[in-house]
C-alpha positions in Angstrom: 49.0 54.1 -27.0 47.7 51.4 -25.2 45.2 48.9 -26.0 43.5 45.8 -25.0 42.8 42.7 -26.7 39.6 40.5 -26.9 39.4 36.7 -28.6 36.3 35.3 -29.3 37.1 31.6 -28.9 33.6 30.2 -27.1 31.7 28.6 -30.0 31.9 24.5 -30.6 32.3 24.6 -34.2 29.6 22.3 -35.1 30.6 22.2 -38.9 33.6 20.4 -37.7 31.9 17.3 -36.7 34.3 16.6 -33.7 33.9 16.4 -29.9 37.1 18.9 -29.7 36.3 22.4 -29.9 37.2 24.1 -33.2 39.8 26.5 -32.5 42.0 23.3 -30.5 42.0 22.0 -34.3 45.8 22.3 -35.2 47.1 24.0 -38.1 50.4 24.3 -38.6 51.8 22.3 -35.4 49.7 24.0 -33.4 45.9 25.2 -32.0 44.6 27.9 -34.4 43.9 29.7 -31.3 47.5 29.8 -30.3 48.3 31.5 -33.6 45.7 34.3 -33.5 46.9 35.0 -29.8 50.5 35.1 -30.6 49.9 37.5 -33.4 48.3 40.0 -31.0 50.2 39.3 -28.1 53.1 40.3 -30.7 51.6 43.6 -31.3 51.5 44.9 -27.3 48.1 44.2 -26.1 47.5 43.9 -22.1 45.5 42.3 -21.3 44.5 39.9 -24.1 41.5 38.7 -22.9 40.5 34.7 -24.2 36.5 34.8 -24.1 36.4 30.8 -23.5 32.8 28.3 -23.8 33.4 25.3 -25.1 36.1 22.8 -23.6 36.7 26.3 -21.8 39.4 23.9 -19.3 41.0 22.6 -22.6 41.2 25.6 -24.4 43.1 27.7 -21.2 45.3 25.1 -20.6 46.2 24.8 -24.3 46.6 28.7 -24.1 48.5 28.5 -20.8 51.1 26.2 -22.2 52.5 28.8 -24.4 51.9 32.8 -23.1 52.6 33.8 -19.6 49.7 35.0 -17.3 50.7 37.8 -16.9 49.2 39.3 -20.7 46.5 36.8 -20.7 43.3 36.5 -19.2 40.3 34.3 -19.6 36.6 35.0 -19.5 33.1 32.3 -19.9 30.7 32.6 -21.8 28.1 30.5 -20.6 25.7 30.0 -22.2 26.6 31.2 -25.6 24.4 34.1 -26.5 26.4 36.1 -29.5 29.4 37.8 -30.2 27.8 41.2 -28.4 27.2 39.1 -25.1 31.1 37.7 -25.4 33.0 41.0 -25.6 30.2 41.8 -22.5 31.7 38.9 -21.1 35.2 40.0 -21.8 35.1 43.7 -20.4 34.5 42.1 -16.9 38.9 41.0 -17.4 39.9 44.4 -18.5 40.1 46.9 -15.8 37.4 49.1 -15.1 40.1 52.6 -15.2 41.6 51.4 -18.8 41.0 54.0 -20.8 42.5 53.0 -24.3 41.0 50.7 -27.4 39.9 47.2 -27.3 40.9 45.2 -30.3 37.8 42.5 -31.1 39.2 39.4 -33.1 38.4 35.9 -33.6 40.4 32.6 -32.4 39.2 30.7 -35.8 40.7 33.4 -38.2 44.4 32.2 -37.5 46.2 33.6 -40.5 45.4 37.9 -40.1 48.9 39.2 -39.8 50.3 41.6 -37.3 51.2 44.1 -39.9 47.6 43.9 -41.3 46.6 44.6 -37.7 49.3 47.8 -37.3 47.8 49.5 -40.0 44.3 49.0 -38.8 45.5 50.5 -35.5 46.9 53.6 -37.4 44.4 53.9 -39.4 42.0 54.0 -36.6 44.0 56.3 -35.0 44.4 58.9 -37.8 40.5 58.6 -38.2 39.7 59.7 -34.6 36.9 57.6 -34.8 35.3 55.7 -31.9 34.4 53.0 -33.8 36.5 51.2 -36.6 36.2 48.0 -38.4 38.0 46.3 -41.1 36.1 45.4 -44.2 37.2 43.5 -47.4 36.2 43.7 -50.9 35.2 40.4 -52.6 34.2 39.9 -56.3 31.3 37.3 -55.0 30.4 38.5 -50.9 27.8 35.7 -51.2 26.0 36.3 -47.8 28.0 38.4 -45.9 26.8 41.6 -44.5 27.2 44.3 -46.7 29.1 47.2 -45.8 26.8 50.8 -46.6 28.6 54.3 -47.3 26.7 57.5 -47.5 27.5 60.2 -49.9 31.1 61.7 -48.4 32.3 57.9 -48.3 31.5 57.3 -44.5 30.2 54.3 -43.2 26.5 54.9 -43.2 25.7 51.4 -41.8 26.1 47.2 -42.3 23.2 45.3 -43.6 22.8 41.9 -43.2 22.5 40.4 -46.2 18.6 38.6 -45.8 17.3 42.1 -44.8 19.3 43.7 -47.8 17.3 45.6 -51.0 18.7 44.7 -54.4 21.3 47.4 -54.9 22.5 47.0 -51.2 23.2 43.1 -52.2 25.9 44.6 -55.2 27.9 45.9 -52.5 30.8 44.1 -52.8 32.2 45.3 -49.1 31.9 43.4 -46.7 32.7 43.3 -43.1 35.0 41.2 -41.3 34.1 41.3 -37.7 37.4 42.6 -36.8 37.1 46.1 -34.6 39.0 48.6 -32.9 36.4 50.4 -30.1 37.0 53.2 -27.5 36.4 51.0 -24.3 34.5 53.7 -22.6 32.0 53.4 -25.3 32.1 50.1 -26.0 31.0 50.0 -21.8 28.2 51.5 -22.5 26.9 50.6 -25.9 27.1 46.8 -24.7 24.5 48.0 -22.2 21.8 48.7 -25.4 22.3 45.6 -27.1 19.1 44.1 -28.1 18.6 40.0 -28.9 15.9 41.3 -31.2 16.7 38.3 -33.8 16.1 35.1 -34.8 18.8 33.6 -33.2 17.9 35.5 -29.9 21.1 37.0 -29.6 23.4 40.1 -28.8 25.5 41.4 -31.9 28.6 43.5 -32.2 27.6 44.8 -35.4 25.0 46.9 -34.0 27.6 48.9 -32.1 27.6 50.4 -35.7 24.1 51.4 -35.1 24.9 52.8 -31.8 27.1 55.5 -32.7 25.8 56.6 -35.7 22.6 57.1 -33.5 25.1 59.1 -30.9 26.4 60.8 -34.0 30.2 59.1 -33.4 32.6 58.5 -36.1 32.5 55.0 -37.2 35.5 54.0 -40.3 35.7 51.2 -42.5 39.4 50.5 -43.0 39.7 48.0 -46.2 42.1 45.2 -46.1 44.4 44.6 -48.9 45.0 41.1 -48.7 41.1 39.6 -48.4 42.8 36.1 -48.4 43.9 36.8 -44.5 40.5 37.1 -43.1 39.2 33.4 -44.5 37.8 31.7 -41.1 37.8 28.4 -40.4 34.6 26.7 -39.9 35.2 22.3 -41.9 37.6 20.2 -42.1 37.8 21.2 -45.8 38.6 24.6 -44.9 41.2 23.8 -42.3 43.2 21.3 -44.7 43.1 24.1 -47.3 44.3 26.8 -44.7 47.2 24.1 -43.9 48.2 23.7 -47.4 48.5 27.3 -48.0 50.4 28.3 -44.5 52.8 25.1 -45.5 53.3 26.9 -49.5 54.1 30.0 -47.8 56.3 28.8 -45.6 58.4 26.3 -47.6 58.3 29.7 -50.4 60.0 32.0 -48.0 62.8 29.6 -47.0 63.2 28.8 -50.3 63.3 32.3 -51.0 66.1 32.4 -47.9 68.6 29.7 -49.6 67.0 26.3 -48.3 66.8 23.0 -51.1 63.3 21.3 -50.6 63.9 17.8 -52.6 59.7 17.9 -52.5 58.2 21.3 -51.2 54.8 19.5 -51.8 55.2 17.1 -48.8 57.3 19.2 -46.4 55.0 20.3 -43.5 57.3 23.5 -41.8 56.8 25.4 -38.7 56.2 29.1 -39.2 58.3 29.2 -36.0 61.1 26.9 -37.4 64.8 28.5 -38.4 66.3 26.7 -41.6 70.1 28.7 -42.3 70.6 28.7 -46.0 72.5 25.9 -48.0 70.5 23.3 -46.2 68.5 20.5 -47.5 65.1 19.5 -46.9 64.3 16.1 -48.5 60.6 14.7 -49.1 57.9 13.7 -46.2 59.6 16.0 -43.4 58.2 16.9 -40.8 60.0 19.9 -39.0 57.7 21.3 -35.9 57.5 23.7 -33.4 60.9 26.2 -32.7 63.3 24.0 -34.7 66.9 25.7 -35.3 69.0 24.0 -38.4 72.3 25.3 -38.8 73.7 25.2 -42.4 74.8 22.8 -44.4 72.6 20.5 -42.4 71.0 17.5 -44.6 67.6 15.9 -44.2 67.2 13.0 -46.0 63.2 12.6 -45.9 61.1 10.8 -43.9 62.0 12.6 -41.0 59.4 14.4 -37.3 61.7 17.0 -35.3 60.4 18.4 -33.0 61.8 21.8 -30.7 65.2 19.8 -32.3 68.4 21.8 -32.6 70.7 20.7 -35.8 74.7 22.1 -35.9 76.4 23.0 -39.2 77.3 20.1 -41.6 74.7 17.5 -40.0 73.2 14.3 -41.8 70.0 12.9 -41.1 69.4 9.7 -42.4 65.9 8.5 -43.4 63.7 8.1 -40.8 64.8 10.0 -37.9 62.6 10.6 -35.0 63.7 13.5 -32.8 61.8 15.8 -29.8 63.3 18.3 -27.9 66.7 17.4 -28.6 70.4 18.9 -29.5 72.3 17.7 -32.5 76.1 19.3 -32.4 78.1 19.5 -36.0 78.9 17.4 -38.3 76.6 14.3 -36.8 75.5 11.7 -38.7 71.8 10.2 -37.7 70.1 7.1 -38.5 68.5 4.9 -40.7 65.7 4.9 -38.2 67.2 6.7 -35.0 65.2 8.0 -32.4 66.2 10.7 -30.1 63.8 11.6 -27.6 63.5 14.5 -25.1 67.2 15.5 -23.3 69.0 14.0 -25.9 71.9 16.3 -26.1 75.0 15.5 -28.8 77.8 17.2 -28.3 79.2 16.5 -32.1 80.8 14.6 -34.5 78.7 11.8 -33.0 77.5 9.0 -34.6 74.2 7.7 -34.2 73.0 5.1 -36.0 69.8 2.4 -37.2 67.1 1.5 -34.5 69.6 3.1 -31.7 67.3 5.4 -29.0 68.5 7.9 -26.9 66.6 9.7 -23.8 68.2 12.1 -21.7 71.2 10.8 -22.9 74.4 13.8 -22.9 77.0 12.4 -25.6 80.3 13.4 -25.7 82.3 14.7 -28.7 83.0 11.7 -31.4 81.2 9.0 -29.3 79.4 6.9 -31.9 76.4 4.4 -31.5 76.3 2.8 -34.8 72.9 0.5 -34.3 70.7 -1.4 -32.0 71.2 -0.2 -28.9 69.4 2.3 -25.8 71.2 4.6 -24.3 68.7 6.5 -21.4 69.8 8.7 -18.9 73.0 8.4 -19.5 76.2 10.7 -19.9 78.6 9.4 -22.1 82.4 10.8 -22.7 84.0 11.8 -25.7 85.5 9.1 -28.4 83.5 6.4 -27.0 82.5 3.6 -28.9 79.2 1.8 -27.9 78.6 -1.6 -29.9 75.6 -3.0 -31.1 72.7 -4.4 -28.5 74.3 -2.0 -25.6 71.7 -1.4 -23.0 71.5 1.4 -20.2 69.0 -0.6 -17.8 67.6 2.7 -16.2 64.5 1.7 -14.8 64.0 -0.6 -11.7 60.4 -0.5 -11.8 59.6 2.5 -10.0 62.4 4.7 -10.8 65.6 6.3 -13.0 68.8 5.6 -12.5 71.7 7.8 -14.2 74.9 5.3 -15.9 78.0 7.2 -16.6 80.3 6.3 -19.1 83.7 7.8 -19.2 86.2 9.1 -22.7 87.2 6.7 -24.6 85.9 3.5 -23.7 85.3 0.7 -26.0 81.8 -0.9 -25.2 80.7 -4.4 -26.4 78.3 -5.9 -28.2 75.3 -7.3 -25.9 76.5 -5.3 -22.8 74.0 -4.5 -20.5 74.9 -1.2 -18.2 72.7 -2.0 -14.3 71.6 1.9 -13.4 73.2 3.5 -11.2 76.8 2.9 -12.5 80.0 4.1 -13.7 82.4 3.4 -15.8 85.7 5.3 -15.5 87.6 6.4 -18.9 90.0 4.1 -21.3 87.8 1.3 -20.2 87.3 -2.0 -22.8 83.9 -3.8 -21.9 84.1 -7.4 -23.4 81.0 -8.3 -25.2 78.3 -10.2 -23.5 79.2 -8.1 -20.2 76.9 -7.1 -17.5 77.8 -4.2 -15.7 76.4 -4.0 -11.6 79.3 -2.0 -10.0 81.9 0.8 -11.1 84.8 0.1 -13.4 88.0 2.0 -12.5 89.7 3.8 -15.6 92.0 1.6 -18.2 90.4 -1.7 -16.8 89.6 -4.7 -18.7 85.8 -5.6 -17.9 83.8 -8.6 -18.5 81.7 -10.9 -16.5 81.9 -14.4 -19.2 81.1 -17.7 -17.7 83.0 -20.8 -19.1 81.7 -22.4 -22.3 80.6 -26.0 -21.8 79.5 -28.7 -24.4 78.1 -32.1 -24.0 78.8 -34.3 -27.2 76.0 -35.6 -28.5 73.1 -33.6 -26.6 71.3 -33.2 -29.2 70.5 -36.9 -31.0 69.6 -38.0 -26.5 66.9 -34.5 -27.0 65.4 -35.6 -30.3 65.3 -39.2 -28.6 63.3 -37.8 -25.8 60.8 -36.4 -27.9 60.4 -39.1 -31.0 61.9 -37.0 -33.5 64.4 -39.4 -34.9 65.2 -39.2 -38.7 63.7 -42.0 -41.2 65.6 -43.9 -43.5 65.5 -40.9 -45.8 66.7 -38.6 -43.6 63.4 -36.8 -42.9 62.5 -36.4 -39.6 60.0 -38.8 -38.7 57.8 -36.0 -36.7 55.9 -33.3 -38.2 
């Protein structure tokens, strides 16, 4: 059956204490908005309509970035009057024929699953009702609206909790704020919201009202897992919603077949693939739609990022890493960084303080330390030495070197963009490079040593540093 989608994301989040709007606050690698809108993007909604306030630019374009327009759609809420005068807001992106259910949820409750979700749908379904919400039971609701039943078990109302009697305060059901609604209905009960409280607003929870007035169904569906619907409104509560996504995570691929030396300091994508057999070590960082194959080895002290890691790879401490491929049986760092395009074909060898960029590097090619290697495609069985430069940038733009199979390349050799270098070619050390080398040539552009005996005493001369009769030099 279809269904649409609404997001209530317009609010600043002033418990936050931060210029940036609360649901751009990232947990887990990424916007807590971005995971409440995957999980119901997951589930089929069109459209899944984004009610935006607040950094509204900021939040779309974060938004943007990762879901195709096609199933999203943004609405403003300007000013913010209420989460009645937001799904008002919202109805105006949904088509005025649909004729399904609109799904209400909230873009700062990142961690409700899309099976929780299903089952509401069923359940809602199976009810017939017009109306359904999900409700939790909690041992202490504290404030929360309390959910009423009447005698049979249906939902006879929800009470705020300031305007509740004593026995209505026991309740320990509570509602979530999470509803299903027949979008013809919800049309037109919008239209009777009143602002008639303190806050001068316009409330979803008295479409409750509404229909019980109309004599509609209206059903409660209780959640099992209460845990799920905890909203984020501090910082405390977002570093605590981080440390249990990270547990749960690092549990499951635990669970899966992957070693964590440290689970405790291992911050995992929920999006990342880890095969079985590999090992995690401490203070990794593994983010965003990582793939490692297994057998793979992380030392610790690593940030990948989008990388992709082949069967039987090492990773040294502190390897740096961003949208990159890493082919079998590599071996990375001390201290590597491989930035965006970096693309290893395998059995490579890259080693302390060397950074790639757009760099394509054939099969057994090795860069064992010091050197930069940018735009740059490099054969297969090539050595590059220590303190090799690809000088790709000429001030205003890129320039692509080529470097052929098999090539033996210098110490100190510095590669003028654009160039090529053929295959079976030895670069002498100390070489600049400024035109194309021809395969199975000798290259090398030395200039002859010279010495003058006795330089040095004529220097010291010429600026009074001559020694004393103790062999100190007589100038500080």
């Amino acid at each position: 059956m279809s269904f649409a989608a609404i997001v209530l994301a317009a609010g600043q989040g002033t418990r936050m204490r931060s210029a940036r709007a609360k649901v751009l606050h990232e947990i887990g690698g990424e916007p807590m908005i971005a995971r409440a809108v995957r999980t119901i993007a997951s589930l089929g909604a069109v459209p899944v309509v984004v009610v935006v306030g607040h950094q509204a630019r900021e939040v779309e374009t974060a938004l943007s970035a990762r879901f195709g327009r096609d199933q999203l759609a943004f609405a403003l809420q300007e000013p913010q009057r209420g989460t009645g005068d937001a799904a008002r807001v919202a109805l105006a992106a949904i088509p005025e024929g649909f004729a399904g259910d609109v799904l209400i949820t909230y873009g700062d409750m990142p961690t409700v699953s899309a099976a929780t979700l299903d089952k509401f749908r069923a359940a809602h379904r199976k009810s017939g009702a017009k109306l359904s919400f999900i409700s939790i039971k909690l041992a202490d609701p504290k404030a929360y609206g309390r959910v009423v039943r009447d005698d049979n078990g249906g939902v006879a109302g929800i009470v705020e909790y300031r305007d509740a009697n004593e026995v209505e305060r026991a309740i320990n059901e509570i509602n979530t704020g999470f509803y299903l609604v027949d979008a013809a209905f919800l049309r037109a009960a919008l239209g009777e919201l009143k602002p008639n409280n303190a806050q001068n607003e316009y409330y979803l929870t008295d479409l409750v009202a509404i229909a019980r007035r109309q004599g509609l169904g209206v059903a409660a569906w209780i959640a099992n897992d209460p845990a799920e619907f905890v909203g984020i409104n501090s910082r405390m509560e977002l570093a605590e919603m981080e440390a249990t996504i990270r547990e749960s995570t690092c549990r499951k691929l635990m669970d899966a077949g992957v070693t964590f030396i440290d689970p405790a300091s291992a911050f995992i994508s929920e999006e990342a693939e880890i095969a079985p057999d590999c090992t995690i070590g401490p203070n990794v960082q593994i983010l965003g739609r990582t793939k490692i194959a297994s057998g793979a080895t992380i030392e610790g002290t690593a940030w990948l990022k989008n990388v992709t890691i082949g069967k039987g790879t090492l990773l040294k401490l502190g390897v740096r890493a961003e949208d990159a491929v890493i082919g079998d049986e590599c071996e990375i760092g001390p201290f590597a960084n491989l930035r965006a395009g970096t693309y290893l074909e395998g059995h490579n060898r890259i080693g302390n303080f060397v950074e790639t960029k757009k760099a394509r590097i054939g099969r057994g090619t090795k860069a064992s330390h010091l050197s930069y290697l940018g735009d740059a495609t490099i054969g297969r069985d090539t050595n590059v030495g220590c303190g090799v430069i690809t000088v790709n940038y000429d001030g205003y733009e890129k320039h692509h070197t080529e470097i052929g199979d098999r090539c033996m390349v210098g110490c100190d050799t510095q590669l003028i963009a654009p160039v090529k270098v053929g295959s079976d070619v030895y670069v002498a050390s100390g070489t600049t490079i400024m035109r194309e080398v021809s395969d199975g040539a000798l290259v090398m552009s030395h200039h002859p040593q010279r010495e003058k005996a006795g330089w040095m005493a004529t220097w010291r001369e010429r600026h009074g540093d001559s020694p004393d009769d103790n062999g100190k030099r007589g100038r500080e």
